[in-house]
C-alpha positions as CSV (number, residue, x, y, z in Angstrom):
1,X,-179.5,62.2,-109.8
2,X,-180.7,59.9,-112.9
3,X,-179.5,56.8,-113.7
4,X,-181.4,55.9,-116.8
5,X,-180.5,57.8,-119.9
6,X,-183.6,59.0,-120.9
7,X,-184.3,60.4,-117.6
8,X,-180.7,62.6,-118.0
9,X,-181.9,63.4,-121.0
10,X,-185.1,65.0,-119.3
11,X,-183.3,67.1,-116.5
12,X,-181.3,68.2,-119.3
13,X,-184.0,69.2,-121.3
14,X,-186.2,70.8,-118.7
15,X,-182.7,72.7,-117.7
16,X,-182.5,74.6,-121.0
17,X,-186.3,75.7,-121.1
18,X,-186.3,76.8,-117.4
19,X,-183.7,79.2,-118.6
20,X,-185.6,80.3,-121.8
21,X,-188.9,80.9,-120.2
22,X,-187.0,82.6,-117.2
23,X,-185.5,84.6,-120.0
24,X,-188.7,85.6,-121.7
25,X,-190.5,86.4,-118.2
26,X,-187.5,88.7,-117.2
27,X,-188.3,90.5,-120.7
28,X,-191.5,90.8,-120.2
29,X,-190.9,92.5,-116.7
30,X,-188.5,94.7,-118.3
31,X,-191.0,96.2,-120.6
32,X,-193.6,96.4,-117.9
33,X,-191.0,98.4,-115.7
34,X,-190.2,100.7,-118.4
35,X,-193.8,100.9,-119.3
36,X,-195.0,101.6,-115.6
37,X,-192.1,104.6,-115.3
38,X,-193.5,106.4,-118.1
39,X,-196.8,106.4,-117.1
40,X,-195.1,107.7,-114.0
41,X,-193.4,110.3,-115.2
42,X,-196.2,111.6,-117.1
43,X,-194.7,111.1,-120.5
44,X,-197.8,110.2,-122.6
45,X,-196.3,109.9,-125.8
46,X,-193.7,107.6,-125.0
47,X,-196.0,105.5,-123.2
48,X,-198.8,105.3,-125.8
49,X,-196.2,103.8,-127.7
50,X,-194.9,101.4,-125.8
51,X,-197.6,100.1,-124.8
52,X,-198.6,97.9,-128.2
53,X,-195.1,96.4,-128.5
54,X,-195.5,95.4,-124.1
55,X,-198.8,93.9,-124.9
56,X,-197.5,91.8,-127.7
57,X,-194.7,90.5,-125.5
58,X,-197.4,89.4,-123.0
59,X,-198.9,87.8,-125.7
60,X,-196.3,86.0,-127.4
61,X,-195.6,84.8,-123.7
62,X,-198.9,83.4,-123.1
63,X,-198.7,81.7,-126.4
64,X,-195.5,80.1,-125.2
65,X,-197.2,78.8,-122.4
66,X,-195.0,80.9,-119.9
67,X,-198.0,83.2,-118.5
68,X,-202.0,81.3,-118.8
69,X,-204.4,83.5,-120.8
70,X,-206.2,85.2,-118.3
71,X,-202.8,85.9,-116.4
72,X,-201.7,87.8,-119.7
73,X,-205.4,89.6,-119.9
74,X,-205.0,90.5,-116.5
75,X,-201.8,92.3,-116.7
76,X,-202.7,93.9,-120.2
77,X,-205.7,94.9,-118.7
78,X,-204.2,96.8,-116.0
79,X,-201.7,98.6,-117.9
80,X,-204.6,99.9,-120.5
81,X,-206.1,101.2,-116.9
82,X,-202.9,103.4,-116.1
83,X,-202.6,104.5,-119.8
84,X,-206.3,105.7,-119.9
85,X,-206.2,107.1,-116.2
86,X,-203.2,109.5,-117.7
87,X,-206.0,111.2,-120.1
C-alpha cells in the first residue's frame, strides 16, 4: 500500500482506467460475438450491417490505446474473411 500521496493518487488513477478499458474491451467482444453468430446463422443482411459499426469499435479501441494497431487490423481482418466467405 502507498504511503506518499501522489503515489495513492496513482493506484487510484490506474484503478478507474482499468475499469474503463475493461469496459470498452468487454464491448468490443460483445459486438464481435453478435457479429460472429450471424455470420453463423447465415443471416447476411444483418451481418453486412453490423459489420461497419464492429469495425469502428475496434477502431475507436485502438485509438484509445486499449488494442495496438495491428491487433485491431488483425481482428478486422478476420471478420471481413467470414463476411466474404458467406458470398
Amino acid at each position: 500500500m502507498p504511503n506518499i500521496k501522489s503515489a495513492k493518487k496513482r493506484t487510484l488513477v490506474i484503478e478507474k482506467k482499468t475499469a474503463q478499458n475493461k469496459m470498452i474491451k468487454s464491448e468490443v467482444k460483445t459486438a464481435i460475438k453478435k457479429f460472429t453468430a450471424a455470420v453463423d446463422s447465415g443471416d447476411k443482411a444483418s451481418a453486412t450491417e453490423m459489420f461497419p459499426s464492429v469495425c469502428s469499435l475496434i477502431d475507436s479501441a485502438a485509438g484509445k490505446g486499449i488494442y495496438k494497431k495491428n491487433t485491431a487490423a488483425n481482428k478486422k481482418s478476420g471478420l471481413a474473411k467470414k463476411l466474404n466467405a458467406m458470398a
